[in-house]
N, C-alpha and C positions, 0 to 999 in steps of 0.2 A: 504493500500500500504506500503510496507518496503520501510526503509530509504538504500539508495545507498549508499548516501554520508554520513559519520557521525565525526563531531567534536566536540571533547569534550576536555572541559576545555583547551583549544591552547593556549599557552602564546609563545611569539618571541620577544627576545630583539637583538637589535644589537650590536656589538662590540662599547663598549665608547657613545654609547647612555642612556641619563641620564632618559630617561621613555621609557614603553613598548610599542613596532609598536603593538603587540596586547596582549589584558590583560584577559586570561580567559574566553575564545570566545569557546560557544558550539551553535550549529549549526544543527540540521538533517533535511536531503535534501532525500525528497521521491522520488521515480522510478517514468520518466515522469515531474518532475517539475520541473520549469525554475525559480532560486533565485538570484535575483539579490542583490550585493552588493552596499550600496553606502553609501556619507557622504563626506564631503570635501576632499581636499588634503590632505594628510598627515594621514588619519584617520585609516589605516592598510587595509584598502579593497585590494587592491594590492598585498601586503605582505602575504595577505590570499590566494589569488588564488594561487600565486608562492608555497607555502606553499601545497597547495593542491596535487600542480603538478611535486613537489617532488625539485624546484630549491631551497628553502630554508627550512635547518633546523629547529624544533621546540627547545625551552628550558623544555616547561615542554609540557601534555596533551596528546593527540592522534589521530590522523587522520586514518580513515578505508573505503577503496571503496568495495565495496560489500562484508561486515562483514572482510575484510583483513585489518589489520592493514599496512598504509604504511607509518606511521608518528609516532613517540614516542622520549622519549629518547634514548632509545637507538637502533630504528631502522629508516633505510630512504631508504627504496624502492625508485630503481631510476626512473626516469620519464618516460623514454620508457617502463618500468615496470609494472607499475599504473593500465595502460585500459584508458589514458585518453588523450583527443586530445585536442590543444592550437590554439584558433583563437586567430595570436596577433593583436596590435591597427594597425599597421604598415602591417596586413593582409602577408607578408613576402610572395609573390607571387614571384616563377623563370622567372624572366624575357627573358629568352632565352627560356623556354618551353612551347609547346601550355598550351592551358587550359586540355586538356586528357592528356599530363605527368604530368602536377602539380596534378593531382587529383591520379594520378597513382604511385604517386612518396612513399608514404608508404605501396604500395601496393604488395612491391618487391619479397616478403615471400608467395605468393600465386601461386599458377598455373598459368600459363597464360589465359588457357580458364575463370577459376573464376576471376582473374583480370580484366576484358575486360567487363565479367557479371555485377561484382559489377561497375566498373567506366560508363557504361550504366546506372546501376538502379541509380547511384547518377547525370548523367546530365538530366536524364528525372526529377529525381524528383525538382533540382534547376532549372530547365525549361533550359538547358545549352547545350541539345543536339545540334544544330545550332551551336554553337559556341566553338563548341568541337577542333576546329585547329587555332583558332588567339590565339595571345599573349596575355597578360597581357596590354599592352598598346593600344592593340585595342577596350578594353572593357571601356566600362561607370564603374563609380564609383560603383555603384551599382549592377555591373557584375561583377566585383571584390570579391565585399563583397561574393556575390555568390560562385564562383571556390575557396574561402578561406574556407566556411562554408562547400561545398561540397569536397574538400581535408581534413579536419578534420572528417565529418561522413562518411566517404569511408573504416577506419579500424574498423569501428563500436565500436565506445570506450563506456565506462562504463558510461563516465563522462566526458562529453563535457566543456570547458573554455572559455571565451570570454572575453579579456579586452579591455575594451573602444571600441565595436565593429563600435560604428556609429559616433565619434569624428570626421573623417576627411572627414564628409557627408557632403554639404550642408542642410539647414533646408528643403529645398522642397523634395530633394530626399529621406533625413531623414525617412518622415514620409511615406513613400513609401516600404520603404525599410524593417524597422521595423517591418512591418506587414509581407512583405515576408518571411524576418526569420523567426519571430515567428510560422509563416504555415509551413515551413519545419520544424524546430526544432521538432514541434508535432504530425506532420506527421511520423519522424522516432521513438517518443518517447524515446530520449535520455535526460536523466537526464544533467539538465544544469546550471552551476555556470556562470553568466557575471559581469562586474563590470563596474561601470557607475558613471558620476558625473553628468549627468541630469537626472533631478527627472521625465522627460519625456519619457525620455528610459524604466526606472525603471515600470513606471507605463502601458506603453503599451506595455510592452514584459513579464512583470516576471507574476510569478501565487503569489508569496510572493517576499519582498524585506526586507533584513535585512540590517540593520543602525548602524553604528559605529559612534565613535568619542572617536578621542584621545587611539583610540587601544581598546575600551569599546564597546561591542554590547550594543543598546540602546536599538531598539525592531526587532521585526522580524513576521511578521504577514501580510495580504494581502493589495494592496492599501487602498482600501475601508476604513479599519480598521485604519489603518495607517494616513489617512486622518481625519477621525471622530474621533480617538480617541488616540491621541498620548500619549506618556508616558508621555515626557516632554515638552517644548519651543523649544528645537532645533529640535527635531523629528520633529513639526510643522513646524518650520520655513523652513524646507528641503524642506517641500514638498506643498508650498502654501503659499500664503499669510496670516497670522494669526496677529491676533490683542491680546497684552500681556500688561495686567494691572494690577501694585501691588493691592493691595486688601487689606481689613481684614475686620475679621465675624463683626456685633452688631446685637445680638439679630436675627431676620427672615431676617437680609441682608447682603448687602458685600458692605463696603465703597471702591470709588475708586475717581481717581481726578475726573470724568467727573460725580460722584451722586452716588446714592447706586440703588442698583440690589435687586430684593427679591430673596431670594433664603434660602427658609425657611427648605428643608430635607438633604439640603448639609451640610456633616459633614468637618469644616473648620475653621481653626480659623486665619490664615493670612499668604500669599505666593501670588501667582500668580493667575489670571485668564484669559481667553484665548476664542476671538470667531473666526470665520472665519470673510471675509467681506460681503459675502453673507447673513450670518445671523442679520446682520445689518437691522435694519427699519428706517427710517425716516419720523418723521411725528412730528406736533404742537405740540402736548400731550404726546413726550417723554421723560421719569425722565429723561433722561442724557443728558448731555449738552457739547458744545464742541465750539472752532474758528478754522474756515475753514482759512490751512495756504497755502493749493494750488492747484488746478486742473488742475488735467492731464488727455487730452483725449488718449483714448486707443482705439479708432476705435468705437469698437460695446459695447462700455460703457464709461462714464466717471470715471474717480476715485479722490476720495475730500480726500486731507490730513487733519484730524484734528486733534489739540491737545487740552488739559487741560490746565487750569490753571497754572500751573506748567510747560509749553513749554517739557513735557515728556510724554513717552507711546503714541506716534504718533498712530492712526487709520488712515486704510483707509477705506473709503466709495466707494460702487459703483454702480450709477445711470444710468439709462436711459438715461433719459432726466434729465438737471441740469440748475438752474436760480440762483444757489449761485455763490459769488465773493469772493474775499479774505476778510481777515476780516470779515465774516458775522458770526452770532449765528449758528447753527445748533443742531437740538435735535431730538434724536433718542432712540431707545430703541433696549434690545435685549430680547427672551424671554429664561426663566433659563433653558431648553431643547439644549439649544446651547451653553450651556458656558461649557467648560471645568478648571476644577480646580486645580492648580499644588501645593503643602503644601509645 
């Protein structure tokens, strides 16, 4: 599959900002794929999409939507220019027009009969036909989202935007909703950029999600991968609970506060190491040792804070069924198939 969207090398500083919103951020986004942006506040995900969509200038690099350069130094294709259409977080619905003029509203440039075609084939496809003449305030949240998603694939852009599209969901409709899009989105096969700060969005909507911070792409690769095998510590920590313990090599192990680990083919000699809480065992005959500082039930698990010796590198634990108290011993083990190693 050719890449649609292709960024290379993007750096963007602002006017009197003393570091870069993004620092040499390359990017290709194949025809069909949905990539989600994320990474805390402030981490340029934003600044990229705007970027994308032609509102803000680059400093150095190149932006290209189907092999067209429309980002560089010295050019900036304007936004209605591009092929690409912006769901914003704010969903920006005309409150005075049904749900059929919003979706018809960039559709001004067409014939009538093919206007009328198209804003059919987009309410049958968001299931919107029925409610092709209420308002915007007639609609549930999530009908909303809808007439926002189908008024952006109604001029069939190149390159679909989405920021922060499920932010002003509640969690229940959230997960509802999520899945909706995602069935339209690949249903039209529109190449699609969103941007998100839950790592829950990220992971049930995108086919890849690429990771910033501090203006720095970290990695860019599928959940799965992203999960099991992150670059570094905050890659993990985005996306899961991870457990991060200084370390260093002796010999066929790796000392840490809680005992040493065998891990006799890892080539390492001291920085960090890293498991999930799942890969956590608990049992009598664990080298590693810990004091339980707190348990919290979480419904359909409990979870045991421990620490070291050293009241540092907190783990969490997560049981079933749990008979420990504060202050008790606990020893565990992990096996070196689960650990990840940061130098």
């Amino acid at each position: 599959m050719k890449p649609v969207l292709k960024i290379d090398s993007v750096s963007k500083k602002y006017p009197g900002a003393k570091s870069f919103a993004l620092n040499d951020v390359s990017i290709n986004v194949i025809e069909g794929e949905i990539l989600a942006l994320a990474g805390e506040s402030g981490c340029g995900k934003t600044t990229l999409l705007r970027s994308i969509a032609g509102f803000e200038p680059i400093q150095n690099g190149e932006i290209s939507i189907d092999n067209e350069i429309v980002s560089s130094t010295t050019k900036l294709t304007p936004a209605e220019k591009r092929g690409v259409s912006l769901v914003f977080q704010d969903l920006a619905l005309f409150p005075h027009m049904s749900v059929e003029k919003n979706i018809a509203f960039g559709l001004n440039k067409l014939p009538k009969a093919e206007q009328q075609s198209r804003i059919q084939e987009v309410l049958e496809l968001t299931e919107l036909t029925s409610y092709a003449q209420r308002y915007p305030h007639e609609l549930s949240g999530g009908q909303q989202q809808r007439v926002a998603l189908a008024r952006a694939i109604a001029v069939k852009p190149k390159v679909l935007l989405m920021d922060e599209p499920f932010s002003n969901l509640d969690e229940l409709l959230k997960v509802r909703v999520r899945s909706e899009i995602k069935a339209i989105i690949k249903k039209t096969g529109i190449t699609t950029v969103l941007v998100s700060h839950d790592a829950q969005d990220s992971f049930e909507v995108a086919d890849r999600i690429a990771i910033l911070k501090g203006g720095v792409l970290q990695q860019v690769d599928t959940s799965l991968e992203i999960y099991n095998k992150p670059v570094n510590p905050y890659v993990g920590r985005f996306f899961g609970e991870i457990c991060v313990l200084n370390a260093k090599k002796a010999d066929q192990q790796v000392l840490t506060d809680y005992g040493s680990i065998d891990l006799p083919r890892m080539n390492f000699n001291s920085g960090k190491i890293a498991f999930r809480p799942e890969a956590i065992k608990v049992h009598d005959d664990g080298d590693l040792m810990g004091t339980v500082e707190d348990i919290i039930y979480r419904g359909s698990y409990t979870e045991i804070v421990v620490s070291g010796p050293n009241k540092s590198d907190h783990i969490h634990v997560r049981l079933n069924n749990s008979t420990f108290q504060r202050n008790d011993r606990i020893n565990f083990s992990v096996s070196p198939n689960d650990i990840l190693v940061f130098e």
